[in-house]
Structure formats: C-alpha cells, structure tokens
VEXLO-767605 format. One record per residue (C-alpha): x, y, z. Coordinates in steps of 0.05 Angstrom, whole numbers, padded with zeros to 5 digits, always signed. Example, Ala and Ser with C-alpha at 12.3 -4.5 7.8 and 13.67 -1.06 7.14 Angstrom:
<rs>
+00246-00090+00156+00273-00021+00143
</rs>
This chain:
<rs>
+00000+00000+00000+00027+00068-00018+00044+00110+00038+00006+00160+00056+00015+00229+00033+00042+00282+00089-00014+00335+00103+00008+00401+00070-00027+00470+00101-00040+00510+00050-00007+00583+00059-00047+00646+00047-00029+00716+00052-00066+00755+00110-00087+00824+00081-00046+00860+00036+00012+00881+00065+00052+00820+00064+00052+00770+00114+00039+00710+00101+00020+00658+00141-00006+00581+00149-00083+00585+00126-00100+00542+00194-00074+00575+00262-00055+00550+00324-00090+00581+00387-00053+00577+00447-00096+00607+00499-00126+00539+00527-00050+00513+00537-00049+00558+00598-00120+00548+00629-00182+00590+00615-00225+00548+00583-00182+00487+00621-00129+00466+00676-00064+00492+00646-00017+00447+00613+00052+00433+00638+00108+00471+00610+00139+00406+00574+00068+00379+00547+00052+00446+00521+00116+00463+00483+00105+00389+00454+00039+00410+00424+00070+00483+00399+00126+00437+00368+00068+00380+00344+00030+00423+00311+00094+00462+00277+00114+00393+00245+00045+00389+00206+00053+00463+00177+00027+00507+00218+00057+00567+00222+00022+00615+00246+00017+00608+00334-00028+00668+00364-00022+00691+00438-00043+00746+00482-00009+00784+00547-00068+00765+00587-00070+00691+00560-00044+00662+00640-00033+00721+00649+00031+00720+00621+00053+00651+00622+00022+00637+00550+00071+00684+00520+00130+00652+00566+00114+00582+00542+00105+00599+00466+00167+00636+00476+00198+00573+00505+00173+00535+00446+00204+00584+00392+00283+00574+00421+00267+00493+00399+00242+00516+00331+00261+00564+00260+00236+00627+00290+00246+00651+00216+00186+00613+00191+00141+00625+00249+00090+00680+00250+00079+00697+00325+00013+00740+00337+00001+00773+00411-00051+00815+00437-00054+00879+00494-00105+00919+00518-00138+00881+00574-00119+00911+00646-00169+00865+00675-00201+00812+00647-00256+00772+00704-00329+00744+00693-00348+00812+00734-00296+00860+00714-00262+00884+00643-00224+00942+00642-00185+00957+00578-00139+01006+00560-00112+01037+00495-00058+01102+00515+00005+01100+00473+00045+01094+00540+00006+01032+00552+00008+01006+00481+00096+01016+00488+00094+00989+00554+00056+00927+00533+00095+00914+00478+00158+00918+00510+00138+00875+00557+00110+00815+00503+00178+00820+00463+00218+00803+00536+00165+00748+00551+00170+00713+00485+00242+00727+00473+00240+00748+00407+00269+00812+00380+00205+00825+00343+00122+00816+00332+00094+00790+00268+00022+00810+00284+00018+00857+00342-00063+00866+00354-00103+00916+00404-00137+00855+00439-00205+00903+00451-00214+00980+00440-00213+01032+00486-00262+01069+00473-00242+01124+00521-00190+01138+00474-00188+01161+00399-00165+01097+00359-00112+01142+00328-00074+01154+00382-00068+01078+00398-00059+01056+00324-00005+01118+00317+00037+01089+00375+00026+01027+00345+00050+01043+00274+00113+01087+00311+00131+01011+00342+00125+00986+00269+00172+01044+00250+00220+01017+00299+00226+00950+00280+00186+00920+00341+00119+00902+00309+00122+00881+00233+00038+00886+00228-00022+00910+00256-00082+00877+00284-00154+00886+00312-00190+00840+00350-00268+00858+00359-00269+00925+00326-00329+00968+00300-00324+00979+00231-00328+01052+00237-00275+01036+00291-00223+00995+00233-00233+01049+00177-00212+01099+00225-00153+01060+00254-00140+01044+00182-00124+01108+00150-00074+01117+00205-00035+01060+00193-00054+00995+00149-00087+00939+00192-00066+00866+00161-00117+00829+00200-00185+00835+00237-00197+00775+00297-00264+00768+00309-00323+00706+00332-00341+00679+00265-00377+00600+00266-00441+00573+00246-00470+00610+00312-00439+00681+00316-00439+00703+00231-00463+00781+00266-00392+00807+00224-00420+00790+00152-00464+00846+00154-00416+00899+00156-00348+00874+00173-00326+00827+00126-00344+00870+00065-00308+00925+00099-00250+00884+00099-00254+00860+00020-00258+00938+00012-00195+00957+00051-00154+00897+00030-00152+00867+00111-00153+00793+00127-00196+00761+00179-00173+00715+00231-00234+00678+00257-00231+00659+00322-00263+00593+00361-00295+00571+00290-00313+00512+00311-00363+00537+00366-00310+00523+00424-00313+00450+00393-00385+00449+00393-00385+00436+00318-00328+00395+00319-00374+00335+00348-00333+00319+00406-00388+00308+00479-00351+00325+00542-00315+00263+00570-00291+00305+00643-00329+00348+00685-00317+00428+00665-00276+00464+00715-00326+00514+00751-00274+00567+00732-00279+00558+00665-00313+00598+00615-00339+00533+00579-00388+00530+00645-00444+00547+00606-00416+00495+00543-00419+00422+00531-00364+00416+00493-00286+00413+00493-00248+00476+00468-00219+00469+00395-00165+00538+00384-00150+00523+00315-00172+00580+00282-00176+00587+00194-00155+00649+00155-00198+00681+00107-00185+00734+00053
</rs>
C-alpha cells in the first residue's frame, strides 16, 4: 500500500501588506488554562512543536492569556524551533479581564509598555502581528494605532491587528496606519460580522482571523468526556475547546 501522503497546510497571505502565514492557526490560549487546567510547561511546548511539524505556522497569543505565562511558554517553544518561519501574533489591551470585571486600556504609554513587555516574555526581537486585543473606547483609535504604527517604524511590530473592532472603529484606525488582519467570533452561531465587517475588509484589502470557529468544539462533534472546571468559561458549554482558528481573505 502506498504511503500516505504528508498533510500540506495551505499558505495564504493575510491582508495586503505581506505576511503571510499558514491558512489554519494555532490558538494557544487553552494551553495555559481559561477554558481548562493549564498544561505543563513540557506537554505544552510538545503541542506548539506538534502542531509546527504538520505546517502550521502561524501560533497566536495574548499578554493576558495566564496572564503571562502563555507568551512565556510559546516563547519557550520558539528557542526549539526556526523562529524565521514562524508567525507569532500577541494581543494587549486588557488591564483586567474577570467574569465581573473588564477594564481595557488603549494610551500610547500603555500600548509601548505592553509591547515591551511581550517582546521580553517571548524572547524574540520582534512581533509579526501585534493586535489591540479590545478598544478603548475612552481613547481616539488614532492615538493607539499611531503608537502602534511608531513601534512598526522601529522595528518591534512588523503588522497590525484588531480584535473585535467596530467597523467605523477599523476604517478609522486604518487610514492611520494599514491593519493586516481583523480577529473576530465567526462560526455557524456568531456570523453578526458579515453584515458589515467582512465586506469592509474586502474593501480595505484586511484579512480576517476567525476565532473559536468551531463553536469552542461544539461543531467539531466531540461530547464532554470530564467534568468542566467551575472556573472555566466553557461552564455554560458542553463541549471541549478546539483553538484552531482558519484564515480568510
């Protein structure tokens, strides 16, 4: 019998401004709890380094993802792999993320300080996708997104990224800098961004990242086979968390 062919993910380029990354994503929030018990540090570096050695490329993150220790781990991860071909997204803007209390938080001090921060925790010199996690909307999206596109200036951040934006909130941010990629809820349950957003997007020439596309595994036809921690945001689920997420044009 032949052998089998390897699995080759396709690559796709996310907006227009030149990355380019593996068309399915790795997730690696549920590595360090949230919707789970967190991994160990050795099991979850073997799943960054698993899911590298079928083609995926593309690993997202966030500073609140722990908090913290997500960005460690993946950062952990990257010194056993060809940083060179990995695309590493992250994420600021939560101060406080609880089921009672969000507080976010867009200044250009916080946006530098944030930044500086993820680059130390992941250990890399720069960001491939550096995204405003949610908006402040205390403060004018072109003061974040102009700190943001002074950190692309530097060489810190190579793109930039919204995750849950308005659209009135991305054409803004957009003529101040070109954003390569929305993130946003998209699945056979949450399809509010078709509307408005993802036409938007065709217009301006920005990707979209879909996030939890698989209904937090609902649709991927998996039943719960443990009992949900009862600090877990699956609580109110019956499934087990999928974080692959698939790029769209």
């Amino acid at each position: 019998m032949a052998e089998d062919k390897k699995l080759q993910v396709p690559r796709v380029k996310l907006g227009t401004q030149g990355l380019e990354v593996s068309k399915l994503g790795y997730g690696c929030m549920s590595l360090s709890g949230c919707y789970n018990s967190p991994l160990s540090e050795e099991d979850g570096i073997s799943i960054i380094k698993h899911a590298f050695s079928k083609g995926i490329t593309f690993f997202d993150t966030a500073d609140k993802y722990g908090p913290y220790t997500n960005e460690i781990l993946l950062g952990k991860a990257l010194k056993e792999l060809p940083r060179e071909n990995i695309q590493v997204a992250t994420k600021f803007g939560f101060v406080e993320l609880g089921f009672t209390s969000v507080i976010v938080k867009g200044t250009p001090e916080y946006v530098r300080s944030c930044c500086e921060a993820s680059l130390r925790r992941l250990d890399v010199e720069y960001i491939d996708l550096y995204y405003q996690h949610r908006v402040d909307t205390s403060v004018p999206i072109e003061e974040t997104i102009g700190e943001m596109k002074k950190l692309v200036e530097e060489g810190k951040i190579k793109y930039i990224g919204l995750s849950e934006a308005s659209p009135d909130t991305i054409r803004r941010a957009h003529a101040v800098h070109p954003i390569t990629a929305v993130q946003l809820e998209w699945s056979l349950w949450a399809r509010d961004i078709e509307n408005e957003i993802v036409p938007l997007c065709r217009e301006l020439g920005i990707g979209i990242v879909p996030y939890c596309p698989l209904g937090r595994g609902f649709f991927g036809g998996k039943a719960v086979v443990e009992s949900v921690p009862l600090d877990s945001f699956l609580v109110c689920f019956s499934s087990i968390s999928v974080s692959f997420c698939f790029i769209t044009q």
